[in-house]
C-alpha positions as CSV (number, residue, x, y, z in Angstrom):
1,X,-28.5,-23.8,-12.8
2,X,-29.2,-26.7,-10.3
3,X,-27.6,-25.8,-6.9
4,X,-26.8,-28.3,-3.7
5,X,-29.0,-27.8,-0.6
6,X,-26.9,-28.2,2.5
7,X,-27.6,-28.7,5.6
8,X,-27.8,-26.0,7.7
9,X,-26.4,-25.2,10.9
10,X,-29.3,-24.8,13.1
11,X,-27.4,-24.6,16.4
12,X,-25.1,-22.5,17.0
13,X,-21.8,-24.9,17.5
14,X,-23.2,-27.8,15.8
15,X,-21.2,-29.8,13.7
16,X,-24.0,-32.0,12.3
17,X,-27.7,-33.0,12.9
18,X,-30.0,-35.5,11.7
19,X,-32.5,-35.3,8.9
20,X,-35.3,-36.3,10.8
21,X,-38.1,-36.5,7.3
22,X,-38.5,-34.8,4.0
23,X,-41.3,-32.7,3.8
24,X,-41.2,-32.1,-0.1
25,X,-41.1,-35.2,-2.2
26,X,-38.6,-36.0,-4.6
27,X,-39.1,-33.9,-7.8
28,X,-41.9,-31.5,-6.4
29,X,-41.8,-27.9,-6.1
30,X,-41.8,-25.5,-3.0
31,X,-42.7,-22.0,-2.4
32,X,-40.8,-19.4,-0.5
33,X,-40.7,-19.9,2.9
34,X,-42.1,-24.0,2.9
35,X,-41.1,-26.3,5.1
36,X,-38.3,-28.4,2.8
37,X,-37.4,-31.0,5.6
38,X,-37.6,-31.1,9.5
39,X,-33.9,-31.5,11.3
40,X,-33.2,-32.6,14.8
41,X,-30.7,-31.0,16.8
42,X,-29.0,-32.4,20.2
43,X,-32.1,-30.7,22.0
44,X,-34.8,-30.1,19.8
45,X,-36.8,-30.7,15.9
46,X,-36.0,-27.5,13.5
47,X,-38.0,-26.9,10.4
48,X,-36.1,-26.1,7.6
49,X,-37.8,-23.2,5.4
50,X,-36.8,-22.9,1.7
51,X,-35.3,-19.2,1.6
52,X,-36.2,-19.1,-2.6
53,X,-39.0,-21.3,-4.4
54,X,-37.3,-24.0,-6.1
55,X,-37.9,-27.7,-7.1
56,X,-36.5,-30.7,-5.2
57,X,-34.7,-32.5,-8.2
58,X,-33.1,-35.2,-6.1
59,X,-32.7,-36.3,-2.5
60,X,-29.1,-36.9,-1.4
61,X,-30.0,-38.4,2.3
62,X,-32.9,-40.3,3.4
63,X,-34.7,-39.9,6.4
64,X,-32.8,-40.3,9.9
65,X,-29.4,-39.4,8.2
66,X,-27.3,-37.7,10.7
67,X,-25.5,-35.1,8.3
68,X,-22.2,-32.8,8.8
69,X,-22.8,-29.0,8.9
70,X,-22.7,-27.6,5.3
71,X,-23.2,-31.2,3.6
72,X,-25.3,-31.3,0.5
73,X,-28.4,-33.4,1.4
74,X,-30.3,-32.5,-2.2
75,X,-29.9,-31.2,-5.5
76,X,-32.3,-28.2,-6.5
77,X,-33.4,-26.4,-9.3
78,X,-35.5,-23.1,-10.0
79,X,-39.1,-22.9,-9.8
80,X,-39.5,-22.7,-14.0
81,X,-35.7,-24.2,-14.8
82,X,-35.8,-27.1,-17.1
83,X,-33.4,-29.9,-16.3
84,X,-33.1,-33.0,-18.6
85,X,-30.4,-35.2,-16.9
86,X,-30.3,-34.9,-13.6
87,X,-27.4,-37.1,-13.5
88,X,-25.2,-34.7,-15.3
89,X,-26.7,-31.7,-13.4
90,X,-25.5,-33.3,-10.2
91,X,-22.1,-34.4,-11.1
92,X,-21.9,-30.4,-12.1
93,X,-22.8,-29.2,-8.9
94,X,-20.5,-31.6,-7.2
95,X,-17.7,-30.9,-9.2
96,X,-18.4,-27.0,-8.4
97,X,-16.7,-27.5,-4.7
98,X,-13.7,-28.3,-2.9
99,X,-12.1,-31.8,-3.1
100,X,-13.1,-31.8,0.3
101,X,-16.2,-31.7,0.5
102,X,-17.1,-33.3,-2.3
103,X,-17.1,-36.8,-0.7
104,X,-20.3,-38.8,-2.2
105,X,-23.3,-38.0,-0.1
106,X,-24.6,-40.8,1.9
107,X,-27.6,-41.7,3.9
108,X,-25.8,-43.4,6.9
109,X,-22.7,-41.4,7.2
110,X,-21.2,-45.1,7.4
111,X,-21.0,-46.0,4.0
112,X,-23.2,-45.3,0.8
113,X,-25.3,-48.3,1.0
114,X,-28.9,-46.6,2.6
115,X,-29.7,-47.3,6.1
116,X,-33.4,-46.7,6.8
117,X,-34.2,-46.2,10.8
118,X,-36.1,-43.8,12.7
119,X,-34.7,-40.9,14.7
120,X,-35.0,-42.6,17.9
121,X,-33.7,-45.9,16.6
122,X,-30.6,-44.1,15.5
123,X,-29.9,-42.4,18.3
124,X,-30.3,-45.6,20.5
125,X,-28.3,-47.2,18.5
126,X,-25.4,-44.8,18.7
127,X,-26.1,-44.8,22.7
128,X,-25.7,-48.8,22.9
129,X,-22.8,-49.3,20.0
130,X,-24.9,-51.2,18.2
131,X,-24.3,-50.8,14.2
132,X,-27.7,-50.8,12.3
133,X,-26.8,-52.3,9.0
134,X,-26.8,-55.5,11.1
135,X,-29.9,-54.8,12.3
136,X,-33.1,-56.5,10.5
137,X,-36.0,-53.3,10.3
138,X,-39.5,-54.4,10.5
139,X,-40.8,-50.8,9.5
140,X,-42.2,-49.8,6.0
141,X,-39.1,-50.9,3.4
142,X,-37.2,-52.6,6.0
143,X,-37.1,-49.8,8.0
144,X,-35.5,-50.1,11.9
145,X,-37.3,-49.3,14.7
146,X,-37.3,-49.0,18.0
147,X,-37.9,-52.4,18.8
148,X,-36.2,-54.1,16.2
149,X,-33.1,-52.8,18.8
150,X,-34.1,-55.3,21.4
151,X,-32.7,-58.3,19.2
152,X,-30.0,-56.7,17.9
153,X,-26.0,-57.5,19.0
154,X,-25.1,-56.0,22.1
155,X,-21.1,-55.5,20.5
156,X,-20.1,-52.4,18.5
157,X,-20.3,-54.0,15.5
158,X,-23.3,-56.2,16.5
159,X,-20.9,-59.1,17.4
160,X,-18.2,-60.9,19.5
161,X,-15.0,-59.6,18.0
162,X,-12.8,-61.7,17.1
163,X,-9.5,-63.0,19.1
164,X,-6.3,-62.5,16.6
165,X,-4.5,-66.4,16.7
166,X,-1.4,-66.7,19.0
167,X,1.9,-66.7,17.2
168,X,3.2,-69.2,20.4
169,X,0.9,-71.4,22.6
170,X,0.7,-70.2,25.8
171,X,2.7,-71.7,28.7
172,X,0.2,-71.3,31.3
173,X,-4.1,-70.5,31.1
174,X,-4.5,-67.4,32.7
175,X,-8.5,-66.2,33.8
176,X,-10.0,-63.3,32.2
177,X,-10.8,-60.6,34.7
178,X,-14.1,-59.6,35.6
179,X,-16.1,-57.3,34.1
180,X,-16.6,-54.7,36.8
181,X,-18.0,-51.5,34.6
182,X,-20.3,-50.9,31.6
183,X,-19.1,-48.4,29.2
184,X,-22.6,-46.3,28.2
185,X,-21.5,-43.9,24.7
186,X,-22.5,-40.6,25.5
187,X,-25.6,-39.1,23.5
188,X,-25.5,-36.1,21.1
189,X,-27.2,-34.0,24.0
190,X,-25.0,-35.3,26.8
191,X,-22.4,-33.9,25.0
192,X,-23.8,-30.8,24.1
193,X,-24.7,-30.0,27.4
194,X,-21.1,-31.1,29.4
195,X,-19.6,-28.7,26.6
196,X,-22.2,-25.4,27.3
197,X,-21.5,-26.1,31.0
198,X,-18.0,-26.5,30.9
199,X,-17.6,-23.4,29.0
200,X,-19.8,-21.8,31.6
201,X,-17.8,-22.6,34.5
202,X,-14.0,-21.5,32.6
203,X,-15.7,-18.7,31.0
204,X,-18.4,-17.4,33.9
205,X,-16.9,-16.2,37.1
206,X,-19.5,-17.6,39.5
207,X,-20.5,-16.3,42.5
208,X,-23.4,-17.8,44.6
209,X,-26.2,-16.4,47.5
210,X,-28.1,-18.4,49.7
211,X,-31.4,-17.6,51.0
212,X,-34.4,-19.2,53.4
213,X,-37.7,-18.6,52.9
214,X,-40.7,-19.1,54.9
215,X,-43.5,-20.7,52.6
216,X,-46.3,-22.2,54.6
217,X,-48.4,-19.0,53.0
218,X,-47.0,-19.7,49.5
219,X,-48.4,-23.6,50.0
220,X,-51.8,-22.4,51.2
221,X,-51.8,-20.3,48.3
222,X,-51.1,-23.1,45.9
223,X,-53.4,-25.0,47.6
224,X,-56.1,-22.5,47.1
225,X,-55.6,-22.0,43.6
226,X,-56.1,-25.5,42.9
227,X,-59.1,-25.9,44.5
228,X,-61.4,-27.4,42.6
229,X,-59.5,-26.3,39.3
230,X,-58.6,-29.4,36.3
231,X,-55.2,-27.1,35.4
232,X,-52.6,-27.4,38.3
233,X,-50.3,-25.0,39.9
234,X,-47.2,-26.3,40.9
235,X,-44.6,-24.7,43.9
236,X,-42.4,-24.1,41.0
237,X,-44.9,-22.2,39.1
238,X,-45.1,-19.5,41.6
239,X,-41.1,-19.6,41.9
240,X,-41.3,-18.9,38.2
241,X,-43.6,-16.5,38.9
242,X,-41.7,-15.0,42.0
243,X,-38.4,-14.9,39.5
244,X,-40.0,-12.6,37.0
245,X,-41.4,-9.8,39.6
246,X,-37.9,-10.1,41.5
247,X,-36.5,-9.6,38.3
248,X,-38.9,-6.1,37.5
249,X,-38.1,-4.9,41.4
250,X,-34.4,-5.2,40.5
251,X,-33.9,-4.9,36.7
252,X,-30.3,-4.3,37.0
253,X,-30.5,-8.4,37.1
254,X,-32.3,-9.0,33.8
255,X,-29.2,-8.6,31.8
256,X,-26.3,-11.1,30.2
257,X,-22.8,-10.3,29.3
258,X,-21.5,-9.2,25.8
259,X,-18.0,-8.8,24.5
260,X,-19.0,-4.8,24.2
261,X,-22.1,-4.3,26.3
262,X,-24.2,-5.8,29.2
263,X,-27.6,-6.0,27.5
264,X,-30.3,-4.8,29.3
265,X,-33.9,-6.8,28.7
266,X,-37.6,-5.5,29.0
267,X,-39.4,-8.4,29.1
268,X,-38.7,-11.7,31.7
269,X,-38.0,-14.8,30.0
270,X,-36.9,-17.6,31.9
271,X,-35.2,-20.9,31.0
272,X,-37.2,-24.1,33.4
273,X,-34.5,-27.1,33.5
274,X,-36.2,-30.5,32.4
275,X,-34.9,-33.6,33.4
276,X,-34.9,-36.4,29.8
277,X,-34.0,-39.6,29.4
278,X,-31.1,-38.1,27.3
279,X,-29.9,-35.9,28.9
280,X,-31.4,-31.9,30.5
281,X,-32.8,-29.2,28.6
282,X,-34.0,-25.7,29.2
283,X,-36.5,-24.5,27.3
284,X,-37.7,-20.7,27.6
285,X,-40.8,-19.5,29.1
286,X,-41.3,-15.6,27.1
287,X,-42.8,-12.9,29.1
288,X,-43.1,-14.2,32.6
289,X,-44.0,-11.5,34.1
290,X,-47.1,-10.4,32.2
291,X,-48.4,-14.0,32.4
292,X,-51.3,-15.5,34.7
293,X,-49.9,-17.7,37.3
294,X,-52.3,-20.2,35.4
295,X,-50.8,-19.4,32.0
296,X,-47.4,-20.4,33.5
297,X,-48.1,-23.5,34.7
298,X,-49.6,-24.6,31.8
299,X,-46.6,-23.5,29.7
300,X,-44.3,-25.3,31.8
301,X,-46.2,-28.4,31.7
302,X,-46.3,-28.3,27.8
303,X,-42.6,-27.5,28.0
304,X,-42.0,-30.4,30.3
305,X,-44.3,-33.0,28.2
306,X,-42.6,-32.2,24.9
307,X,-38.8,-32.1,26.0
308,X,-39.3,-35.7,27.4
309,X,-40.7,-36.6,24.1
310,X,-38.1,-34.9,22.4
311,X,-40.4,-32.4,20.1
312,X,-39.3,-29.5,21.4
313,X,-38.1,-26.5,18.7
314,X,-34.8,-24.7,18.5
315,X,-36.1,-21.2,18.9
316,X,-37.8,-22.6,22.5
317,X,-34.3,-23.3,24.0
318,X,-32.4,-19.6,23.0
319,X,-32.8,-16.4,25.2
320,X,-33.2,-15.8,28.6
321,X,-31.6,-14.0,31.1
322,X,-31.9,-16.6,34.1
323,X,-32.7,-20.5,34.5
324,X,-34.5,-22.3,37.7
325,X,-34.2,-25.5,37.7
326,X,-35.6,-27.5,40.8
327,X,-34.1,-30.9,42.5
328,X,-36.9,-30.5,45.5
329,X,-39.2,-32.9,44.3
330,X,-36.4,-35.7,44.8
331,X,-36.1,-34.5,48.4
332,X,-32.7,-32.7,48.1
333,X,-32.8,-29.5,50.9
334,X,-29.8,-27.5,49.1
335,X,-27.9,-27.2,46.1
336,X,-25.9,-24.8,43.5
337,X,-26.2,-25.1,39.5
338,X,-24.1,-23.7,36.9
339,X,-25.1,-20.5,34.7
340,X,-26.5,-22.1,31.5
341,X,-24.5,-19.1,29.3
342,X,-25.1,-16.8,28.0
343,X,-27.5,-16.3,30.7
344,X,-26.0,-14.3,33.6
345,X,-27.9,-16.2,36.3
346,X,-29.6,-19.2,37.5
347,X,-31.7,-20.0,40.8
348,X,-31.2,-23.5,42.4
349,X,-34.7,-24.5,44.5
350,X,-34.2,-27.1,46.8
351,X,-37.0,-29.2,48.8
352,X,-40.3,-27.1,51.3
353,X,-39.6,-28.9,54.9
354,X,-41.0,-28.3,58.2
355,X,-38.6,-27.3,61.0
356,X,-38.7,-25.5,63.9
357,X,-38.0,-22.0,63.8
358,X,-37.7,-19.1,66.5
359,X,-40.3,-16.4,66.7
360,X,-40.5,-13.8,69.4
361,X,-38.3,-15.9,71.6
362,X,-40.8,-19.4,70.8
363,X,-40.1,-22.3,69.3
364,X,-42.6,-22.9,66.5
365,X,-42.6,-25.4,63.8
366,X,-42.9,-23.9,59.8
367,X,-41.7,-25.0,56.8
368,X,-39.3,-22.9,54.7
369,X,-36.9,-23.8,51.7
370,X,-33.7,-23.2,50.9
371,X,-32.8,-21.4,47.3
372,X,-29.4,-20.9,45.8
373,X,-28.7,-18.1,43.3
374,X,-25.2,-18.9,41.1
375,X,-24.6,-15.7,39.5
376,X,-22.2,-13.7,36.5
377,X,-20.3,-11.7,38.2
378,X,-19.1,-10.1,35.2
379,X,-22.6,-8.0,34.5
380,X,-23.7,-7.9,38.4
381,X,-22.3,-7.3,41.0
382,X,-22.6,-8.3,44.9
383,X,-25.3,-5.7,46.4
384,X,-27.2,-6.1,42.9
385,X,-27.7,-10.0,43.4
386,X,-28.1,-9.2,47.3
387,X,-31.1,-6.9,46.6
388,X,-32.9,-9.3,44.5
389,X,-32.2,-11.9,47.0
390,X,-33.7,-10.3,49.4
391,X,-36.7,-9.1,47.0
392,X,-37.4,-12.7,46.5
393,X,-37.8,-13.6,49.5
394,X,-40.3,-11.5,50.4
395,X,-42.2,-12.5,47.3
396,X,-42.1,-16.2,48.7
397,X,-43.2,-15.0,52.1
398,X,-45.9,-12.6,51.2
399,X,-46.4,-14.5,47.9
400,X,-50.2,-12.5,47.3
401,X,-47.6,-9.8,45.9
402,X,-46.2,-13.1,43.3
403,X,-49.6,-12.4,41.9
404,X,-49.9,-8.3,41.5
């Protein structure tokens, strides 16, 4: 018997996500396994696999549709199931759940008159309150683009509204006020992330340890490595790097909290924070610590290019047991982040500067920089996040050992 394909919930805490294309036509079969349709979360594109072989008998969203959780989006048979009226099989499998759910599927979620716009032109237009049935598409079948945007209305509703008519005329003209702040509607990731971190900081008591390293021997190293080389290692590559062999000189680190256990990892994976357009994401770099120093700079660069062009995957943002993320590159000397949960820690890398320092009793001039570890206190303790403090360090300062 026909059944409704729903959309799935492909984040945990999502309450809906956008369809991004159909990847089986309209009345074509799939196998086990295929891809049925690619979905985009607030961070990242999901592949939907088909858990049964079946037969797409009819589409219930078109591409771009931004869905609830646990909406139907098609009607599907089995692989050798004969179905004459589609129609009537439909209206059964409608009529086969709650009154509540059973509101009639649409493409827009405003309406059931199909909107066609890309991904990105949906999610602009969300950002800039601009309503896209007003919106003229110059894509394939009238579809809305990016740039079709650019002449759109700049009002919610894609016009002025409308001033109700005075019931008395007024006695005296008073000026309108000026304008003195732009409204700008938060995007799905925005508000994804203010949620995670918010939780983090009710739910995660934080405590924090500064350190100063020395790194005028991690720079020459860089600078060595790079020599003459077309892939480049960055600073934060080998504080990626560093993180992981910390993390294997002080295991008692690589861990998260659980309601009934602390959870104890073999491997290093680490989260690297990437600044968007939209919004920050953290995707996770696997087995840090039995990767080249070259194989983790290219990783992180192919992290960074694809989470600024929004094609990142689901499965590359979950894990980890830490996060770095690194505002030195914009000059800033010093700063704590929150714990992205359920990660127990994350290591804030400020900007390498030359000042002078005191050695033997003599002014000298080195450069050094200043890291900030925001840590769980729940699964580790004080001495515990000491001892890999300290650990790391010493990577940074004799940062040959980054590479053993």
């Amino acid at each position: 018997m026909p059944e409704l394909l729903r959309m799935p919930e492909v984040a945990a805490g999502a309450t809906s996500a956008v369809l991004s294309s159909w990847s089986v036509p309209e009345g074509s079969a799939f196998p086990v396994r295929a891809v049925i349709a690619v979905i985009e979360t607030d961070k990242a594109i999901v592949d939907f696999e088909a858990e049964s072989a079946g037969v797409i008998l009819r589409r219930l969203v078109s591409d771009g549709a931004e869905v609830p959780i646990g909406d139907p989006i098609a009607l599907v048979s089995g692989p050798d199931e004969a179905v004459h009226d589609v129609d009537a099989a439909l209206a059964a499998a409608l009529g086969q759940v709650a009154p509540a759910a059973v509101a009639t599927p649409s493409t827009s979620g405003s309406g059931s008159t199909r909107i066609f716009a890309s991904p990105l032109a949906r999610m602009l237009a969300r950002e800039r309150g601009i309503d896209l049935s007003t919106v003229v598409g110059t894509g394939p079948n009238g579809r809305v683009r990016q740039r079709d945007l650019s002449t759109a209305g700049i009002g919610a509703q894609g016009q002025a509204p409308t001033a109700p008519l005075p019931t008395s005329p007024p006695t005296q003209a008073v000026p309108a006020e000026p304008t003195r702040f732009t409204d700008v509607p938060h995007s799905r990731l925005r508000k994804a992330v203010a949620a995670r971190l918010q939780q983090s900081k009710q739910e995660a008591p934080h405590f924090y340890l500064r350190g100063t390293a020395r790194v005028d021997r991690l720079l020459a190293l860089r600078a060595e490595l790079n020599a003459g080389e077309d892939s480049r290692v960055s600073i934060n590559d080998l504080v990626i790097k560093a993180v992981a062999r910390a993390h294997r000189l002080v295991p008692a680190v690589n861990v998260i909290w659980m309601d009934d256990a602390i959870r104890q990892f073999v491997e290093v994976d680490i989260a690297v924070a990437v600044a968007t357009e939209h919004g920050l994401v953290t995707p996770v770099l696997r087995g840090v610590d039995a990767l080249s120093i070259t194989q983790v700079a290219r990783a992180t660069k192919d992290f960074a290019d694809r989470a600024r062009a929004g094609t990142l995957r689901q499965h590359e943002l979950e894990g980890g047991s830490t996060s770095v993320t690194n505002l030195g590159m914009y000059g800033t000397e010093e700063f704590a982040a929150i714990i992205n949960p359920p990660q127990s820690t994350i290591l804030a890398v400020g900007a390498a500067r030359q000042e002078p320092l005191v050695e033997d009793g003599m002014v000298a001039v080195g450069t050094v920089m200043r890291v900030t570890l925001s840590v769980d206190h729940r699964p580790i303790d004080g001495a515990t996040a000491a001892s890999w403090m300290a650990a790391f360090v010493g990577l940074l300062e004799q940062p040959a050992k980054i590479l053993a």
